[in-house]
C-alpha positions as CSV (number, residue, x, y, z in Angstrom):
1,X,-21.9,-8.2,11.5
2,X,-19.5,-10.7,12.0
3,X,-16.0,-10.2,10.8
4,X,-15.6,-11.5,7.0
5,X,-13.0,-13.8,5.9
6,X,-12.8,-12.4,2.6
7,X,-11.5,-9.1,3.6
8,X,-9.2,-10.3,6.1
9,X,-7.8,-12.9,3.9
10,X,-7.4,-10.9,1.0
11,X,-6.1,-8.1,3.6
12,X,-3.2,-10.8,4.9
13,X,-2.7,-11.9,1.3
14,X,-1.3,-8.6,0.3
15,X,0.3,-8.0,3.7
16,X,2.2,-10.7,2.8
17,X,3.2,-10.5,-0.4
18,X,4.1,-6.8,1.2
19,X,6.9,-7.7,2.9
20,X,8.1,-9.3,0.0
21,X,9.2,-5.4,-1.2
22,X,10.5,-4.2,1.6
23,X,13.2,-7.0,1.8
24,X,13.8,-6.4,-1.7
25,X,14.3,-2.6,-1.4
26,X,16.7,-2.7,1.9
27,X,18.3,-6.2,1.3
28,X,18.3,-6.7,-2.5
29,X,22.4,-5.8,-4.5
30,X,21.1,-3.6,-7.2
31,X,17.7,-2.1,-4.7
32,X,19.8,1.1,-4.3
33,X,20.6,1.6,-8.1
34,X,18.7,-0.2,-10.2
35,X,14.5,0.4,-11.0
36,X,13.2,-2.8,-11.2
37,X,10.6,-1.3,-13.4
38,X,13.2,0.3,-16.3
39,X,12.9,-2.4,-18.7
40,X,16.4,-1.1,-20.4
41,X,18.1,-3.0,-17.4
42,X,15.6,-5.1,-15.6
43,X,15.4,-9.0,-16.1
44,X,11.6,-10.6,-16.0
45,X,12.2,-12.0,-12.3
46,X,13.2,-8.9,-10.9
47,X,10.1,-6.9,-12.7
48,X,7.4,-9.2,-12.0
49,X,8.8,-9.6,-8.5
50,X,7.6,-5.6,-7.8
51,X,5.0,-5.3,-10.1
52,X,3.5,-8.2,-8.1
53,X,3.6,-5.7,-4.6
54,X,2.3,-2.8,-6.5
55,X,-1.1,-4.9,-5.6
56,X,-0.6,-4.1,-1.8
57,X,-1.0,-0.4,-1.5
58,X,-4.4,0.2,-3.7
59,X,-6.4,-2.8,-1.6
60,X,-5.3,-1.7,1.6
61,X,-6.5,2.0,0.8
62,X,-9.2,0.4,-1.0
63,X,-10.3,-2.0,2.0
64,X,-9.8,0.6,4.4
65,X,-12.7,2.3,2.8
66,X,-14.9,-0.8,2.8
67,X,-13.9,-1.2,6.5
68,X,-15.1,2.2,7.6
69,X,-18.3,1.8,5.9
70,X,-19.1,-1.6,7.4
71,X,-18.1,0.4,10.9
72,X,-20.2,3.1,10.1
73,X,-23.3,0.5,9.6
74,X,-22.3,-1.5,12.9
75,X,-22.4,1.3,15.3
76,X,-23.7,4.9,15.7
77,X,-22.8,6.9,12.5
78,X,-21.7,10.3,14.6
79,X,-19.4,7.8,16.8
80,X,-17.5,6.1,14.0
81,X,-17.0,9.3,12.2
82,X,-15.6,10.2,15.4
83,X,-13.9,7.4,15.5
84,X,-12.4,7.7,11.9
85,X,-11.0,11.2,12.7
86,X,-8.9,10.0,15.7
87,X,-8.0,6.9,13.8
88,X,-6.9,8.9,11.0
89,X,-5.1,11.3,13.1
90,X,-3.2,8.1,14.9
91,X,-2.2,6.9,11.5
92,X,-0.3,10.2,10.0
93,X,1.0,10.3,13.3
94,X,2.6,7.0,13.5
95,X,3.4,7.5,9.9
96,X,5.7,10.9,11.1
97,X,7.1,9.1,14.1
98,X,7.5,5.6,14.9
99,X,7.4,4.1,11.2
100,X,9.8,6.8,9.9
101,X,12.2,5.7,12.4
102,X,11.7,2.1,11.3
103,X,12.2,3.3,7.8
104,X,15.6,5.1,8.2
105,X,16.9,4.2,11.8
106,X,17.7,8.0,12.4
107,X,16.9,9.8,15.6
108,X,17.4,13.0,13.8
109,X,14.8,12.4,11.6
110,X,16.7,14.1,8.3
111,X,14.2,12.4,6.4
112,X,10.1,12.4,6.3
113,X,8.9,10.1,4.0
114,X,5.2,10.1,3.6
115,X,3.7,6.4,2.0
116,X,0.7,4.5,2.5
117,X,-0.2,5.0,5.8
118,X,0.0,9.0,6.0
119,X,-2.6,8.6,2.6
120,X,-4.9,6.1,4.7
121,X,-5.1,8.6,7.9
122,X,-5.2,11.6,5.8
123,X,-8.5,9.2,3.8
124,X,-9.6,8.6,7.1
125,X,-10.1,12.3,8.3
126,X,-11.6,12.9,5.0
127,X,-13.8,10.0,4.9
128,X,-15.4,11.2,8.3
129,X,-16.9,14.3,6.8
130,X,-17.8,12.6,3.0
131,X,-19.2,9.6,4.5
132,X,-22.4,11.6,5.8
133,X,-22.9,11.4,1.5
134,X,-25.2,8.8,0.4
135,X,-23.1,6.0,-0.6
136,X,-23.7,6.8,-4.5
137,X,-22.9,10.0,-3.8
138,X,-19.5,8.8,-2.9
139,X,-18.9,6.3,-5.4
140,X,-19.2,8.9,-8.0
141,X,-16.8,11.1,-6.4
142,X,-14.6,8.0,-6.8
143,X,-15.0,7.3,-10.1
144,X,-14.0,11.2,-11.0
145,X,-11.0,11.2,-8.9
146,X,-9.6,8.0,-10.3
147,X,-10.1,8.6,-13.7
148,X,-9.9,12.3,-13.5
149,X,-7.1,13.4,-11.6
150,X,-4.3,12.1,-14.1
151,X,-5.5,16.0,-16.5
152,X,-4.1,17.9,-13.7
153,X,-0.8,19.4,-14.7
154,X,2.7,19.2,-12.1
155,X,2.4,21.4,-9.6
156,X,1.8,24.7,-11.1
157,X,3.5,27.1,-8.2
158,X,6.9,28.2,-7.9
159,X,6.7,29.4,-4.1
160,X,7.8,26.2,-1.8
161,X,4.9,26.8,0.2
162,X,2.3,26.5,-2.2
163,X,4.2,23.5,-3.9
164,X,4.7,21.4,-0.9
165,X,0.2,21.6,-0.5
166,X,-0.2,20.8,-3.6
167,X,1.9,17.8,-3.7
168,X,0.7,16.7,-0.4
169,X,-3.0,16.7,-2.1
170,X,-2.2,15.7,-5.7
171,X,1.8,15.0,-6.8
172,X,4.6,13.2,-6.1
173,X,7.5,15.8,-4.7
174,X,10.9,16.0,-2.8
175,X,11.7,18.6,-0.9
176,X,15.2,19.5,0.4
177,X,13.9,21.7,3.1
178,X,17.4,21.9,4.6
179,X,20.9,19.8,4.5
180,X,19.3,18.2,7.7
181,X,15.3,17.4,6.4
182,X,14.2,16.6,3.6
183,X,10.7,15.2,2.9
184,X,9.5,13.2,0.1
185,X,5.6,12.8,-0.6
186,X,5.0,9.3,-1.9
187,X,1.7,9.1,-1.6
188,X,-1.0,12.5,-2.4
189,X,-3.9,12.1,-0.5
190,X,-6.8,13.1,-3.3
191,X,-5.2,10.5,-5.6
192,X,-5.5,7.3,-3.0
193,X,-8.5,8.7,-1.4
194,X,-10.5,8.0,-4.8
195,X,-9.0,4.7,-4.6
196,X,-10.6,4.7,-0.7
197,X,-14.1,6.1,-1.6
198,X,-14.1,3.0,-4.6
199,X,-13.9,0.6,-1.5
200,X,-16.5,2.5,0.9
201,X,-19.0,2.7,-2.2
202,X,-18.2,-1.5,-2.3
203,X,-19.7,-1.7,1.2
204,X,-23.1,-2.3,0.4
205,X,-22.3,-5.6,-1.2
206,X,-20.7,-7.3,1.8
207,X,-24.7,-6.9,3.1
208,X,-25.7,-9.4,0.8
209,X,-25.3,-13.4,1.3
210,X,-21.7,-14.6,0.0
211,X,-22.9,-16.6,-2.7
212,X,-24.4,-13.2,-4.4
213,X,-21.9,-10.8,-3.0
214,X,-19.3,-13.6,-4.8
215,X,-20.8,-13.1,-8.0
216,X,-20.9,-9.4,-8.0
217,X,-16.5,-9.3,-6.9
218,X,-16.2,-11.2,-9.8
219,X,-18.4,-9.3,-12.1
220,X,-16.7,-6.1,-10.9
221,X,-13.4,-7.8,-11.0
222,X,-13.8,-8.5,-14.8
223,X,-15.4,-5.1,-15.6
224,X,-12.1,-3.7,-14.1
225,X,-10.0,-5.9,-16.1
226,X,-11.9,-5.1,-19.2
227,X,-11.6,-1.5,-19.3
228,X,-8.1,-1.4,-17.9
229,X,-7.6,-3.7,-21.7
230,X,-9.3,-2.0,-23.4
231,X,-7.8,1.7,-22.1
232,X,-3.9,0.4,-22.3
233,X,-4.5,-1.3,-25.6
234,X,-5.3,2.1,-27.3
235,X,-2.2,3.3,-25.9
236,X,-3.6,7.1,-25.4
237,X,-5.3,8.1,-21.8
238,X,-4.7,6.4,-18.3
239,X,-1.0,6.6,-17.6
240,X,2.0,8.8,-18.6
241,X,3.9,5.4,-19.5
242,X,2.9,4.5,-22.8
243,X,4.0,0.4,-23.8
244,X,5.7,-0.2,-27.2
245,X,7.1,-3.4,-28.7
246,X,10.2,-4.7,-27.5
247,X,12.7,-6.9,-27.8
248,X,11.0,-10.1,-27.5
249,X,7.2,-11.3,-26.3
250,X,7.9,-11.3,-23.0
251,X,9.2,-7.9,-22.7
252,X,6.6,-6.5,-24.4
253,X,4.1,-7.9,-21.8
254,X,6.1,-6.6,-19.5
255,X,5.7,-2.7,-21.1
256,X,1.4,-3.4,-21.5
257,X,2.1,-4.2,-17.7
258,X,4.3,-1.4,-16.7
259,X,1.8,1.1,-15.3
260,X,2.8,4.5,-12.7
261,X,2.2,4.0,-9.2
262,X,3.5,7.5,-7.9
263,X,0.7,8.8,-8.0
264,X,-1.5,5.8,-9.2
265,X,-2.6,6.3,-12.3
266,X,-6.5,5.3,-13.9
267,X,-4.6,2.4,-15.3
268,X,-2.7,1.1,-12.7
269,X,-5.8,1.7,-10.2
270,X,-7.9,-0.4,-12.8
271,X,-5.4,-3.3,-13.0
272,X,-4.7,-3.6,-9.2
273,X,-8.5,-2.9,-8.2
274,X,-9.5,-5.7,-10.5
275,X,-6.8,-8.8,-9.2
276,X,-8.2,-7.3,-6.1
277,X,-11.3,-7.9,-6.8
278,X,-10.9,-11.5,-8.0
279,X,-9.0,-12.4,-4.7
280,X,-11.9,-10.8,-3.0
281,X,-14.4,-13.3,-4.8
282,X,-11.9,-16.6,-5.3
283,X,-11.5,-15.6,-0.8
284,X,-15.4,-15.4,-0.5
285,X,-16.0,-18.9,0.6
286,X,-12.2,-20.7,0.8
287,X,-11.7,-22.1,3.6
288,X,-9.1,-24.4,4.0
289,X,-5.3,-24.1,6.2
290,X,-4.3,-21.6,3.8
291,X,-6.7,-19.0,4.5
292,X,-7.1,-19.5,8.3
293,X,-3.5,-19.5,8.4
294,X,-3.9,-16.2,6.7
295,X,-6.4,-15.0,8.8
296,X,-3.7,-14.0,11.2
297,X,-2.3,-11.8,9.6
298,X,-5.4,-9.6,8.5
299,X,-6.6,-9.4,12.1
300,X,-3.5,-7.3,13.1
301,X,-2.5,-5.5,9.9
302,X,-1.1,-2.6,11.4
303,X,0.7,-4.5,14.0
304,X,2.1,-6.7,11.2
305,X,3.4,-3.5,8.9
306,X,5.4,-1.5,12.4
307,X,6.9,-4.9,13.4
308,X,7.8,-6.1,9.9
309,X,9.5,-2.7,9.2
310,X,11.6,-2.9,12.1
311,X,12.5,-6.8,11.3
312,X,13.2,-5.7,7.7
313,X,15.6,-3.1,9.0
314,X,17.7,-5.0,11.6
315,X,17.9,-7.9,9.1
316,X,19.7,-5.2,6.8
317,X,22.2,-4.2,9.4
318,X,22.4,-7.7,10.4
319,X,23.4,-8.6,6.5
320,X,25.8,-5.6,6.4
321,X,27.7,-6.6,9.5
322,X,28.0,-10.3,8.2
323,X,29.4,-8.8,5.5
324,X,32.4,-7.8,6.7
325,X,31.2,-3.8,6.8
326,X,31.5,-1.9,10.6
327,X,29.7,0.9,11.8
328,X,32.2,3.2,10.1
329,X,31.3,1.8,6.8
330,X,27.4,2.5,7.3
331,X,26.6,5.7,5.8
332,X,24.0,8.4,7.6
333,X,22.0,11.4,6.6
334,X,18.8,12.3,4.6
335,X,17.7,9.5,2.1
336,X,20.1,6.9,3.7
337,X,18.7,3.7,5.2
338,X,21.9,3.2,6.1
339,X,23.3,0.5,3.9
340,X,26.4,0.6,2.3
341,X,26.7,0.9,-1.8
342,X,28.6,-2.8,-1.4
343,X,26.3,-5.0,0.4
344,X,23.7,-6.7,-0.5
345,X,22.1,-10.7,-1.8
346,X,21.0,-12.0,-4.6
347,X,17.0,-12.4,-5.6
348,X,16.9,-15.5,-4.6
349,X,18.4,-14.7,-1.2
350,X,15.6,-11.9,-1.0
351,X,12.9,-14.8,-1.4
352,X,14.8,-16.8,1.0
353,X,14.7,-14.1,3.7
354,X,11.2,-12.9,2.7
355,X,9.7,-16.5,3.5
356,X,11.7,-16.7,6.9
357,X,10.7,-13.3,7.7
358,X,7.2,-13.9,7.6
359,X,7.1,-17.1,9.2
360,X,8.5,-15.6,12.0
361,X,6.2,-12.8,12.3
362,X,3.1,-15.5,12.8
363,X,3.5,-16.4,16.5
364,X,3.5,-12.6,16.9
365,X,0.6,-11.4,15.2
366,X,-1.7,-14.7,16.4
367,X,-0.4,-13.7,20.3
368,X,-1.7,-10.0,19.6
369,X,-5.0,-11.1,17.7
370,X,-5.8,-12.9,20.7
371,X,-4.9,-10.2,23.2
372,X,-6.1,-7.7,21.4
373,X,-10.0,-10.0,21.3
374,X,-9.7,-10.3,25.1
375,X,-9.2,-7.2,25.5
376,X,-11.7,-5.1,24.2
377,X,-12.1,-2.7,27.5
378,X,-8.4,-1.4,26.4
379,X,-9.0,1.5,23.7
380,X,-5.9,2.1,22.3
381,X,-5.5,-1.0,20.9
382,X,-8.2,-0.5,18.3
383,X,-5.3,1.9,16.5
384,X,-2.9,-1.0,16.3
């Protein structure tokens, strides 16, 4: 099977939009204070402009199991498991090396920050034993996990030990493990790995010709939607935020909107698997400069997200020093990206940076999409 534009559009899509957060969270005045989510000191820009990126994370978990399932069909299935192990092995170990340094800049490595891609490797090395499941098999396993694993309580241990597993399968934690380390799980793998096992049970469909695999995205799309309406409306099960009436219309969309991404909740899982969904089908069969200039970025996703990191990061220090601030003003240590409480741009700056940052990143990614399709005999560059 040839490679198919939906995916890889929608893929780029939300690579792009990505970035977008990043800036926001390193460059961004208030980023260090404010929670663009709180809706006691937000404003509707700075809300919508992360509730917007809380699209990314869920479709590349989700299309990372759609992936592996459309590998698993091209070649041998006891290869790609194979495969999908060492893969996911890669990813938790680039996750604990080389993108933690992008993260925080520190050679020390005081801080261990576990986010998407330590819950796509540890999906992967999962995936390799559930895939030999039939498909159904593993779609109902899905379907529990998402709407099932919001009932289990915090972590219900008081020894470290036994708290820091069972964060790193189901909760969000922080642990201070000493002045010098501290680790923070973002991301519990049994929560995003339903999200994953939703997009390998999709696989089937992208077998079918795209005018009927269209209508299906959509269909599933709206049945997402639907039920993620229908479940906030009642205001009862699917997420620990419940909305209200506010001040004004607009806020009050904004509280029906406001659903938990740490872990990611039925709701939010619902909301951001269905806009998914719908890009999915309205990608199916658009083709025009938009999407092949897309295209580009899906290729090389995990290229795009180690290089973008780093950019993001020395445009930060860049900003600081232009600023006026020197090295002894940069602060260090666990938790630190090492931005000082003072700097910092407006939103609009953020957007302005965001939109240079990606266009710069282009060249890049189309140079190593054509390398890396020249040169298949080089193995390592599958993992990047």
């Amino acid at each position: 099977m040839n490679r198919i534009q939906s995916i890889d559009v929608t893929r780029s899509l939300v690579m792009v939009v990505m970035a977008l957060d990043h800036v926001r969270d390193l460059l961004h005045t208030p980023a260090m204070t404010q929670d663009p989510t709180d809706l006691a000191t937000t404003t509707p820009a700075l809300f919508l402009t992360r509730w917007i990126t809380h699209l990314c994370a869920p479709t590349f978990v989700f299309l990372s199991g759609t992936s592996a399932y459309l590998s698993l069909q091209k070649r041998n299935g006891k290869t790609t498991r194979w495969f999908l192990l060492k893969r996911g092995l890669v990813l938790i170990l680039l996750e604990l090396t080389v993108i933690n340094f992008a993260f925080w800049f520190d050679i020390q490595f005081r801080t261990i920050l576990l986010q998407v891609i330590f819950a796509i490797g540890g999906g992967l090395v999962l995936l390799s034993v559930i895939s030999k499941l039939p498909v159904w098999w593993v779609a109902i396993l899905g379907v529990i996990i998402v709407a099932g694993h919001g009932l289990l309580p915090p972590a219900p241990f008081t020894d470290p030990v036994a708290r820091f597993g069972w964060s790193l399968l189901f909760g969000v934690n922080l642990f201070a493990v000493s002045p010098a380390l501290t680790v923070v799980v973002s991301y519990p793998l049994i929560p995003w790995l339903g999200i994953m096992l939703l997009g390998y049970a999709l696989g089937p469909v992208f077998y079918q010709d795209s005018e009927t695999r269209q209508k299906v995205l959509w269909y599933l799309g709206g049945i997402f939607l639907a039920l993620f309406a229908m479940l906030r409306l009642q205001n009862s099960y699917g997420d620990p935020k419940r909305w209200a009436v506010q001040t004004d219309t607009v806020f009050t969309m904004l509280s029906l909107l406001n659903v938990s991404k740490y872990p990611p909740s039925l709701l939010y899982t619902l909301l951001m698997l269905g806009l998914a969904l719908l890009v999915l089908a309205a990608a199916e069969r658009s083709r025009n400069a938009l999407t092949q200039w897309l295209i580009v970025y899906g290729k090389v996703p995990m290229f795009y997200y180690i290089l973008h990191w780093y950019a993001v990061h020395l445009l930060m220090l860049a900003m600081v020093f232009l600023q006026g601030y020197t090295g002894a003003d940069i602060p260090s240590g666990p938790l630190n990206f090492g931005r000082p409480s003072g700097a910092g741009i407006s939103l609009g700056g953020v957007y302005l940076v965001w939109a240079g940052l990606v266009l710069a990143l282009y060249p890049l990614c189309r140079w190593y999409g054509r390398y890396k399709a020249a040169h298949p005999e080089i193995g390592w560059l599958r993992y990047v």
